[in-house]
Rosetta silent file (secondary structure, phi, psi, omega in degrees, C-alpha in Angstrom):
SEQUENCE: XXXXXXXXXXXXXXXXXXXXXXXXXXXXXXXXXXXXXXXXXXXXXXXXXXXXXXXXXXXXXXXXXXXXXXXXXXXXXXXXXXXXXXXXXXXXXXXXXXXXXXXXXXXXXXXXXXXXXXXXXXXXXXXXXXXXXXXXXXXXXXXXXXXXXXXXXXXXXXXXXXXXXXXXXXXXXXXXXXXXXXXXXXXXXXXXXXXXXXXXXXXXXXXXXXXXXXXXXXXXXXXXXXXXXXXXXXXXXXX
SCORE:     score description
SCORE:     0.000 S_00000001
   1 L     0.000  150.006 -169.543  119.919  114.004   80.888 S_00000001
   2 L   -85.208  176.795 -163.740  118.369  112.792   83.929 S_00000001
   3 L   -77.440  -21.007 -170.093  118.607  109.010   85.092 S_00000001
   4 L  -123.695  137.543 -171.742  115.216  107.853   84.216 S_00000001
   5 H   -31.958  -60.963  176.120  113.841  107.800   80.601 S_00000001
   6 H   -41.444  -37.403 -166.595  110.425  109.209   81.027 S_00000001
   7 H   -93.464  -33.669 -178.152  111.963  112.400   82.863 S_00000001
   8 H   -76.535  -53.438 -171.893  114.466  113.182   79.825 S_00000001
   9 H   -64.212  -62.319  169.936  111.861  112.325   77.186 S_00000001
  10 H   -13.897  -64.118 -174.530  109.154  114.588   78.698 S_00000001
  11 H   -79.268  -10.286  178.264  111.315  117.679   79.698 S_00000001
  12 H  -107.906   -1.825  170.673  112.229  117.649   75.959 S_00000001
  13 H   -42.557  -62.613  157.530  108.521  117.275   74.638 S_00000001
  14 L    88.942 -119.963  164.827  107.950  120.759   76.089 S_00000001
  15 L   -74.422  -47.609  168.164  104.955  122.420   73.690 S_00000001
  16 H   -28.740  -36.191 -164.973  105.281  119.553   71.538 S_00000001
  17 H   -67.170  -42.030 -134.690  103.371  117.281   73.973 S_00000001
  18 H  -101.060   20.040  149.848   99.976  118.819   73.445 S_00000001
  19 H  -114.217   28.610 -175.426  100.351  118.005   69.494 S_00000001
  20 L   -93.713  137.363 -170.247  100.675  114.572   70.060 S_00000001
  21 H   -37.025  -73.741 -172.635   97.644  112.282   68.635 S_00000001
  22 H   -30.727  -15.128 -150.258   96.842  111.029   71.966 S_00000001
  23 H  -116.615   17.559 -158.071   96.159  114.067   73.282 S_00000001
  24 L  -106.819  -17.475 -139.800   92.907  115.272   71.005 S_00000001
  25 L  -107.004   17.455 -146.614   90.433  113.244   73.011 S_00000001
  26 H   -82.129  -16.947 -176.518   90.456  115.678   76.285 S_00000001
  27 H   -83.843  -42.895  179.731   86.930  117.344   76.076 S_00000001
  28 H   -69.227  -32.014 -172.674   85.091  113.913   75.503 S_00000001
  29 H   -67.278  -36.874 -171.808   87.464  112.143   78.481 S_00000001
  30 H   -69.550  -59.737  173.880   86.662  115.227   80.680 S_00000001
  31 H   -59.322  -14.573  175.601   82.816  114.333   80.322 S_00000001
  32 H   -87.783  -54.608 -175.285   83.153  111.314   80.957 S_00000001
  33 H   -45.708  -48.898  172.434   84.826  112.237   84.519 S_00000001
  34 H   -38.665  -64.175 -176.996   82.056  114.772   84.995 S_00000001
  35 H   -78.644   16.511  118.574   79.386  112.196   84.853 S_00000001
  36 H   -67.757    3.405 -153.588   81.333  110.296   87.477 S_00000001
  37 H  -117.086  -20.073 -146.079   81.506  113.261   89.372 S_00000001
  38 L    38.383   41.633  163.423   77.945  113.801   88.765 S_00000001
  39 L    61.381   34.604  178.297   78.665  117.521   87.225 S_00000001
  40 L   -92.520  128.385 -161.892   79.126  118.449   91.327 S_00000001
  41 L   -90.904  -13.513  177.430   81.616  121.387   90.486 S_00000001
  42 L   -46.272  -23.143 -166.651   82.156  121.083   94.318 S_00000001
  43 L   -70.541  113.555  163.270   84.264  118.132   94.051 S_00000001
  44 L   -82.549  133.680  171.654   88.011  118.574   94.415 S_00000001
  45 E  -118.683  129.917 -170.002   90.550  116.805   92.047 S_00000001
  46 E   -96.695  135.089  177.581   94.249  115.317   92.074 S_00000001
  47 E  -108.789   90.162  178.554   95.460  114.983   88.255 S_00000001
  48 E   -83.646  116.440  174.426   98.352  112.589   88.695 S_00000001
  49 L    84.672   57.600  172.913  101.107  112.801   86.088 S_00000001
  50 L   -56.751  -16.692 -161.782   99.484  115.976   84.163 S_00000001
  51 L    30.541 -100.976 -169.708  101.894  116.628   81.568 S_00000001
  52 L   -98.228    4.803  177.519  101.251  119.968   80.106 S_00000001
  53 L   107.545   18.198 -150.438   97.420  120.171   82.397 S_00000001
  54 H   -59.723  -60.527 -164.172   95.322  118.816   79.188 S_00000001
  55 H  -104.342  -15.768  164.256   92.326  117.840   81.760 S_00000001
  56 H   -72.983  -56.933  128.393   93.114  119.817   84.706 S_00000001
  57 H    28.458  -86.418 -173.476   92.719  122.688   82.346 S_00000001
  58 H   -68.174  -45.090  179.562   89.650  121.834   81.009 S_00000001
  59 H   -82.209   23.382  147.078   87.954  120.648   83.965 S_00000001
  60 H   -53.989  -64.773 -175.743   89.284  124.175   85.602 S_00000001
  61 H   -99.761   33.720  152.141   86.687  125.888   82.824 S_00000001
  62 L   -91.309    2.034  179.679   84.070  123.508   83.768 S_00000001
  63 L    84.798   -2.600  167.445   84.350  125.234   87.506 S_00000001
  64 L   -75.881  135.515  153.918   86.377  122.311   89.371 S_00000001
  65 L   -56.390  119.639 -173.772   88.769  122.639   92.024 S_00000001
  66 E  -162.066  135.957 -178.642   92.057  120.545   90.812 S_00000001
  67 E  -116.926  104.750 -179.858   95.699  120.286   91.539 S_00000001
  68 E  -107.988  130.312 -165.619   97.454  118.806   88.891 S_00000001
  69 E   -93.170  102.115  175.043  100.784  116.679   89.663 S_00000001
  70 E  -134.084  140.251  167.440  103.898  115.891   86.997 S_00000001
  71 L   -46.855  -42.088 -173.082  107.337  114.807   87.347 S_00000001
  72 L   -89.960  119.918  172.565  108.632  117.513   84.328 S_00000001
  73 H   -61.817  -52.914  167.438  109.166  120.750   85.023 S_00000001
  74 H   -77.426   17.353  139.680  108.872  121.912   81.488 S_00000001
  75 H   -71.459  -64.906  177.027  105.282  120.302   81.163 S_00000001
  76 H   -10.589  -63.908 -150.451  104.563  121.927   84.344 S_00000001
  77 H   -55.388  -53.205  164.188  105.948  125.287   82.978 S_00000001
  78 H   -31.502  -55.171 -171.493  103.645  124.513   79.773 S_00000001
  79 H   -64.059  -60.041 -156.971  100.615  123.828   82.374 S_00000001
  80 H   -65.678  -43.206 -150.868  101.183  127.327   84.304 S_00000001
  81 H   -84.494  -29.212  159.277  101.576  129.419   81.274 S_00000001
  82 H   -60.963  -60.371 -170.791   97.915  128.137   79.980 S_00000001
  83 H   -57.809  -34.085  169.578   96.632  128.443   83.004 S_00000001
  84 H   -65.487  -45.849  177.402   97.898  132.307   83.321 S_00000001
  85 H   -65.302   -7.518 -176.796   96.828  133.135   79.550 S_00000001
  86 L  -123.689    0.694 -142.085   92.942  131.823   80.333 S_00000001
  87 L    -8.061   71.499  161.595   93.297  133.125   84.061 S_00000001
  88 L   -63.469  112.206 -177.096   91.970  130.060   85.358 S_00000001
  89 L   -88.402  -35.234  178.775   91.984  130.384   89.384 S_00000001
  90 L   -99.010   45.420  158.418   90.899  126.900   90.019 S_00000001
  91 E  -151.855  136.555  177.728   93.806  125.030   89.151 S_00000001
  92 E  -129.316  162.254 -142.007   97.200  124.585   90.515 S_00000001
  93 E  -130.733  166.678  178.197   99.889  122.673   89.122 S_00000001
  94 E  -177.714  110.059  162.553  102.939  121.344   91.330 S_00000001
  95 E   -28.795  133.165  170.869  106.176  119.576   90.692 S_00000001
  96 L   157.154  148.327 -160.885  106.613  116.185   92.452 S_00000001
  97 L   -86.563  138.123  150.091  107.218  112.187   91.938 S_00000001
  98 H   -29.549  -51.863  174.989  104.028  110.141   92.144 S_00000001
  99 H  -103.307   78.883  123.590  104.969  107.771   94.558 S_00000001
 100 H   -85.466  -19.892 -158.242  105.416  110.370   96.923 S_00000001
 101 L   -68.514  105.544 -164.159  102.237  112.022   97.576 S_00000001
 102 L   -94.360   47.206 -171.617  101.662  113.073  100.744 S_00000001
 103 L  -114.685  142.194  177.609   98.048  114.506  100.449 S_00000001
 104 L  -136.658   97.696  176.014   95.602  112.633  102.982 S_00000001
 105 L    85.381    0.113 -174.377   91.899  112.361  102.704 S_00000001
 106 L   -99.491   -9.642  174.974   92.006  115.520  100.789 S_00000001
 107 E  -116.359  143.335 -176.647   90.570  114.850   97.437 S_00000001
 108 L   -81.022   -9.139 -172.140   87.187  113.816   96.027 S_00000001
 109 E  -151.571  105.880  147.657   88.416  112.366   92.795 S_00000001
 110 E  -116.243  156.283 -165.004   91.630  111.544   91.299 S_00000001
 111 E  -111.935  167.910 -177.777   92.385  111.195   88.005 S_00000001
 112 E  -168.309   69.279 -146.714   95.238  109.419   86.044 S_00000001
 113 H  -106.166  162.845 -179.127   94.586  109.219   82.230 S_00000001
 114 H    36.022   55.590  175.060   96.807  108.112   79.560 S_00000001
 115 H    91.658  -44.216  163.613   98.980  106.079   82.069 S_00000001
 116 H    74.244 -155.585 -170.240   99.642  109.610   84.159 S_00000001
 117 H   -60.199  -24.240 -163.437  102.836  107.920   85.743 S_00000001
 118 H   -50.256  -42.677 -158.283  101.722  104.425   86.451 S_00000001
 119 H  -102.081   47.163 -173.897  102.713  101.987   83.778 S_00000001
 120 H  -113.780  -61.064 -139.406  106.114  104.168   83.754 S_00000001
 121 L   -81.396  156.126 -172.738  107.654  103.145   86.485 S_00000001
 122 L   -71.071  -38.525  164.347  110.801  100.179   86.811 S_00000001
 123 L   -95.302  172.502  150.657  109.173   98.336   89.109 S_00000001
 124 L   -74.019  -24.295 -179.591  105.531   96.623   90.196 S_00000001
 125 H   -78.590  -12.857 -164.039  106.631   97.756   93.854 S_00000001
 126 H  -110.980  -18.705  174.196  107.081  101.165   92.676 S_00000001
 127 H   -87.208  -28.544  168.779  103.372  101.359   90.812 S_00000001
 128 H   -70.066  -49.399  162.967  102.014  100.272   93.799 S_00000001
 129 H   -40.334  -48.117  168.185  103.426  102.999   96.084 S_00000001
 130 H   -39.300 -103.186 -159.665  101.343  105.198   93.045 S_00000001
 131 H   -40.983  -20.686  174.118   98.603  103.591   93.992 S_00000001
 132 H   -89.823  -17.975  159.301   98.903  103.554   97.481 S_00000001
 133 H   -64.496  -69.763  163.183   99.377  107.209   97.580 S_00000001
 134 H   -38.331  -27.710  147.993   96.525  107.687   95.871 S_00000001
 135 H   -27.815  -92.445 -171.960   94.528  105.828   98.417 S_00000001
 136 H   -28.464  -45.684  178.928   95.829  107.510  100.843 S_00000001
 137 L   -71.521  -16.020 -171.833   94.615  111.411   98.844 S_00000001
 138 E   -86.515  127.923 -168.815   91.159  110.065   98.374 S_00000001
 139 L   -69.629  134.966  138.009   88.529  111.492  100.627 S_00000001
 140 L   -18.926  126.580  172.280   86.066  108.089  102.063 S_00000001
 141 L    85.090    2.542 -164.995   83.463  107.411   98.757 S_00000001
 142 L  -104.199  179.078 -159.708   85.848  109.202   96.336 S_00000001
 143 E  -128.329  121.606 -161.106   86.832  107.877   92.823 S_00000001
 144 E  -101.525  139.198 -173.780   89.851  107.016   91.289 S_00000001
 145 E  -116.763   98.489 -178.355   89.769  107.360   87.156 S_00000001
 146 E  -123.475  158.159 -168.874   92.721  105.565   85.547 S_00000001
 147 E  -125.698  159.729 -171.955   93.534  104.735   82.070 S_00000001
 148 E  -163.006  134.489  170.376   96.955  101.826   81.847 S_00000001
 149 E   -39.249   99.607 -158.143   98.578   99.687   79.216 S_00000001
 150 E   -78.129   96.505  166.584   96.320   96.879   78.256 S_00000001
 151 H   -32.936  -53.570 -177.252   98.066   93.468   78.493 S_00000001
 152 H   -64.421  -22.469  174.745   95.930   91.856   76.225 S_00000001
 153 H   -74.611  -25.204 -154.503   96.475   94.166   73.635 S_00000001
 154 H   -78.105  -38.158 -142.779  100.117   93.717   74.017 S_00000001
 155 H   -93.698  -37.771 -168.776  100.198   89.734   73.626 S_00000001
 156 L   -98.803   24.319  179.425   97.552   90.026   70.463 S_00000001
 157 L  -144.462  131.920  167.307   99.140   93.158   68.223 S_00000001
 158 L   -61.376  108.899  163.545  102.625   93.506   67.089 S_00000001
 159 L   -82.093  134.531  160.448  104.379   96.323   69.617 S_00000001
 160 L   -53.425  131.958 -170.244  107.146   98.083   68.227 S_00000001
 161 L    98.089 -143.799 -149.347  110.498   96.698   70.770 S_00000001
 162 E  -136.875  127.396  166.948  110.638   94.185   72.313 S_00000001
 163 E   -94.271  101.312  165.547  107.725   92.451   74.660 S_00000001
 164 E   -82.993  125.154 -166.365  108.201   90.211   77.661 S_00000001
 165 L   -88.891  -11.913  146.051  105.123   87.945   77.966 S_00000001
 166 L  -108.470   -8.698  176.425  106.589   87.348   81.341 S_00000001
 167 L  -109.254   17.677 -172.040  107.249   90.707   83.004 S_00000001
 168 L     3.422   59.724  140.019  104.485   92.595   80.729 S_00000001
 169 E   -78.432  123.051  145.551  107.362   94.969   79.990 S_00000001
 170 E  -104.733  147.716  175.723  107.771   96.399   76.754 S_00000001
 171 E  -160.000  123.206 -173.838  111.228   98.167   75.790 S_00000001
 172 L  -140.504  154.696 -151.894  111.617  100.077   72.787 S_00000001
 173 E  -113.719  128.411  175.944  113.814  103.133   71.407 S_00000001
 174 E  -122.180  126.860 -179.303  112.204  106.344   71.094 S_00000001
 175 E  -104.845  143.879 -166.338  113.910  109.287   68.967 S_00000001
 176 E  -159.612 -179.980  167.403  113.249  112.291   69.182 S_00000001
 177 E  -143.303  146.751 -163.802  114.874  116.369   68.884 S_00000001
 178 E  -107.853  149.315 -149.237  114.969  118.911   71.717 S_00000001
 179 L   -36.895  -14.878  152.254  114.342  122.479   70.998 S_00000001
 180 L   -73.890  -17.530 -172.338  117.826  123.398   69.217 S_00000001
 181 L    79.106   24.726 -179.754  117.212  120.316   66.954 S_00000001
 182 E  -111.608  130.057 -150.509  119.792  118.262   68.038 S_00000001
 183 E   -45.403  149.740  154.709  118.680  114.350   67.770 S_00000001
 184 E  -138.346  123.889  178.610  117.880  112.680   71.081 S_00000001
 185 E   -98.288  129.760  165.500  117.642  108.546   71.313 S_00000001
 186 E  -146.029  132.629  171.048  115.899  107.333   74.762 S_00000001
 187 E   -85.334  126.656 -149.009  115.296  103.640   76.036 S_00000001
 188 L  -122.789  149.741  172.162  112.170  102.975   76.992 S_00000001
 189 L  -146.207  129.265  166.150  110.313  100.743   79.328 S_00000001
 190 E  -148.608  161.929 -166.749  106.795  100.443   80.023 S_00000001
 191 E  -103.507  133.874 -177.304  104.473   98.078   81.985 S_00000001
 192 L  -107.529  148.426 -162.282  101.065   96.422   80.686 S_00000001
 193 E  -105.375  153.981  143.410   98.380   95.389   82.894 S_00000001
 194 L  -118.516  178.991 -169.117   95.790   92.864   82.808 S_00000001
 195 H   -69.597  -50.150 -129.101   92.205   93.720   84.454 S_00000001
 196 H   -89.250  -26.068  169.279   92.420   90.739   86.806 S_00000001
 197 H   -64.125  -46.328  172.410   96.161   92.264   88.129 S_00000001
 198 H   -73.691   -8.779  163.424   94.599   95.945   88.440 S_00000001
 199 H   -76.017  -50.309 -130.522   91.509   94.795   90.862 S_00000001
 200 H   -88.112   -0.794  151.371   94.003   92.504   92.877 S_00000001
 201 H   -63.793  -75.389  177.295   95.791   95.621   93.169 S_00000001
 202 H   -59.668  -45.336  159.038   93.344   97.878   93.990 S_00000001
 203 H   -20.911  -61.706  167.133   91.780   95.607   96.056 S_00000001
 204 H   -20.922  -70.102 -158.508   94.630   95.136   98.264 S_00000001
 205 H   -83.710  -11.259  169.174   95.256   98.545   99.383 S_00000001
 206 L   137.941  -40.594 -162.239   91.595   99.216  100.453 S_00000001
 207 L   -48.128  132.084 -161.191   89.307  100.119   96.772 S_00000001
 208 L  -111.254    1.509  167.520   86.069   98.609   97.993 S_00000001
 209 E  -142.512  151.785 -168.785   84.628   98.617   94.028 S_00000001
 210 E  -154.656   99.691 -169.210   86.734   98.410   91.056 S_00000001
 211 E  -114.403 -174.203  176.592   84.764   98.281   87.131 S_00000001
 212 E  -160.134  152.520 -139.276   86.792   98.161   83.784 S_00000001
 213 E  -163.517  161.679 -177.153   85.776   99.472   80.753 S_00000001
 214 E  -101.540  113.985 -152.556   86.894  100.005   77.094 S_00000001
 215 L   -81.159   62.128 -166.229   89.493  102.700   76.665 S_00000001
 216 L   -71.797 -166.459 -168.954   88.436  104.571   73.267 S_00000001
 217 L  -111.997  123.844  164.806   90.545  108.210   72.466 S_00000001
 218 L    89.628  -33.786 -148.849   87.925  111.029   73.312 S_00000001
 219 L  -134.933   66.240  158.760   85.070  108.972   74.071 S_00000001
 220 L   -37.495  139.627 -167.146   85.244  107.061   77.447 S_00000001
 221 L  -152.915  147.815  160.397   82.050  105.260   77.906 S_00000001
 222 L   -73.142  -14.645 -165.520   80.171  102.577   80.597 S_00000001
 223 L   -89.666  -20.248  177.287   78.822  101.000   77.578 S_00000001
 224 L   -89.861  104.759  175.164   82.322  100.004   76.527 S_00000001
 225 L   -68.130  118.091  156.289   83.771   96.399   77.253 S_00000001
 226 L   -43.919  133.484 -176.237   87.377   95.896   77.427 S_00000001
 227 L  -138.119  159.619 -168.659   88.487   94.586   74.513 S_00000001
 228 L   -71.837   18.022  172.823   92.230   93.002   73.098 S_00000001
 229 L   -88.703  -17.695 -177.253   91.687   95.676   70.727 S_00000001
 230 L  -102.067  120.452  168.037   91.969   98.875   73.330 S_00000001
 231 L   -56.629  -48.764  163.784   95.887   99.978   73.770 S_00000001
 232 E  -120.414  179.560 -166.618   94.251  100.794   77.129 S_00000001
 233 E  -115.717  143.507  127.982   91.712   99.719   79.713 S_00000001
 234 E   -87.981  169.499 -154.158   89.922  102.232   81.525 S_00000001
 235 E  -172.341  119.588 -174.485   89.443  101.613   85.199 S_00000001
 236 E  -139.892  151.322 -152.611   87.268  103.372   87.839 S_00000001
 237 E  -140.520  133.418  172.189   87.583  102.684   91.655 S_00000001
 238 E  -122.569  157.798  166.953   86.016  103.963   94.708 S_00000001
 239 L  -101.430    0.000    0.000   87.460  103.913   98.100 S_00000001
C-alpha cells in the first residue's frame, strides 16, 4: 500500500468513487462554476485533485477546455475510460501530486471541489505549496473555485475520530474492501479550515479578492452564507 493514506484509500475506491453520496451534486456545482466563468466556453480549466473527472467531465460537454489533475492512477484510469466512451476531446486527465504543478499563467480558472487535495495533506506548509501552485497556473484576472473542511463545523458537530481543536486535524479509521473483497483499514487525517485562515492564505501568495460562501451538495450559490452547519465552505478567489 503506498505511504500516504489518501493514495491507498483512493486507488482502491476505483468505480466505487462515483457512487459515493458526495458525488450526486456535480451538474448543479458545474453551474455554479459556469456563472463564474460567465458561460465563456473559451475559458481554460485546471481540475485539481479530479478523482474519477466528475466536473471535468461535465464541464467537457458544456464545451470547456480542462485538464483534470489526481494523485490515483485508478481514478485517473476511471476518468479516461469516460472520457473515451462519450468521446469527449476537450478534456485531458494527467497523473501528478498537487504541490507540484508546474503550469504557469496557463489557465483561466481552476477548480478544486470537495477538498480536491487540499485539506489532505500532513502539513499547513504542504497545503500551501497547493495553493501556491495554483497561483502560479492562473492566468492575471482568473478564478480559483475551492470547496475545504469547515472548522466551524468541526468544533460545533460530533466528527467521527478524534478532533484537535488545536491543529484542526481530524483522525479517524476508515474501512473499506478492494476489488477481490479483502477488508482494508486506513488511518486518516484531514485538515479543517476557518474562513479567516483561508483569506490570510490566499492573501499572502498574491489573491487580490477572496469571498466565502455556504457550501450546500449540488447547489453552490452567492446567496449562501457560511454557516457552522456546512461540512464545507465554499471559497472563490481571483488573482
Amino acid at each position: 500500500m503506498p505511504g500516504k493514506w489518501y493514495e491507498g484509500f483512493y486507488n482502491e475506491l476505483g468505480e466505487k468513487y462515483d457512487n459515493e453520496p458526495y458525488t450526486r451534486g456535480t451538474k448543479g456545482e458545474v453551474d455554479f462554476i459556469e456563472h463564474e466563468l460567465n458561460h465563456d466556453r473559451s475559458k481554460r480549466i485546471l481540475d485539481v485533485g479530479c478523482g474519477t473527472g466528475r466536473h471535468s467531465l461535465e464541464l467537457a460537454r458544456r464545451g470547456y477546455t480542462v485538464v483534470g489533475m489526481d494523485l490515483s492512477r485508478s481514478l485517473l484510469e476511471r476518468a479516461r475510460s469516460l472520457a473515451q466512451e462519450e468521446k469527449l476531446d476537450g478534456v485531458e486527465f494527467i497523473e501528478g501530486d498537487a504541490r507540484k504543478l508546474n503550469f504557469r499563467d496557463e489557465f483561466d480558472a481552476v477548480i478544486s471541489i470537495c477538498e480536491g487535495a487540499f485539506s489532505l495533506m500532513e502539513t499547513d506548509a504542504m497545503n500551501y505549496q497547493i495553493l501556491e501552485g495554483i497561483y502560479r497556473s492562473l492566468k492575471d484576472g482568473g478564478k480559483f473555485i475551492l470547496t475545504t473542511l469547515h472548522a466551524a463545523y468541526a468544533l460545533t458537530h460530533g466528527l467521527t475520530g478524534e478532533f484537535d481543536i488545536v491543529t484542526s486535524r481530524s483522525r479517524f479509521t476508515l474501512e473499506t474492501k478492494d476489488e477481490t473483497g479483502n477488508a482494508k483499514k486506513f488511518f486518516c487525517e484531514e485538515r479543517y479550515y476557518t474562513c479567516a485562515e483561508v483569506n490570510w492564505l490566499l492573501k499572502s501568495i498574491g489573491f487580490k479578492k477572496v469571498e466565502f460562501f455556504g457550501c450546500k451538495l449540488g447547489a453552490f450559490s452567492r446567496n449562501l452564507k457560511p454557516s457552522k452547519n456546512d461540512f464545507e465552505i465554499l471559497v472563490v478567489a481571483e488573482k
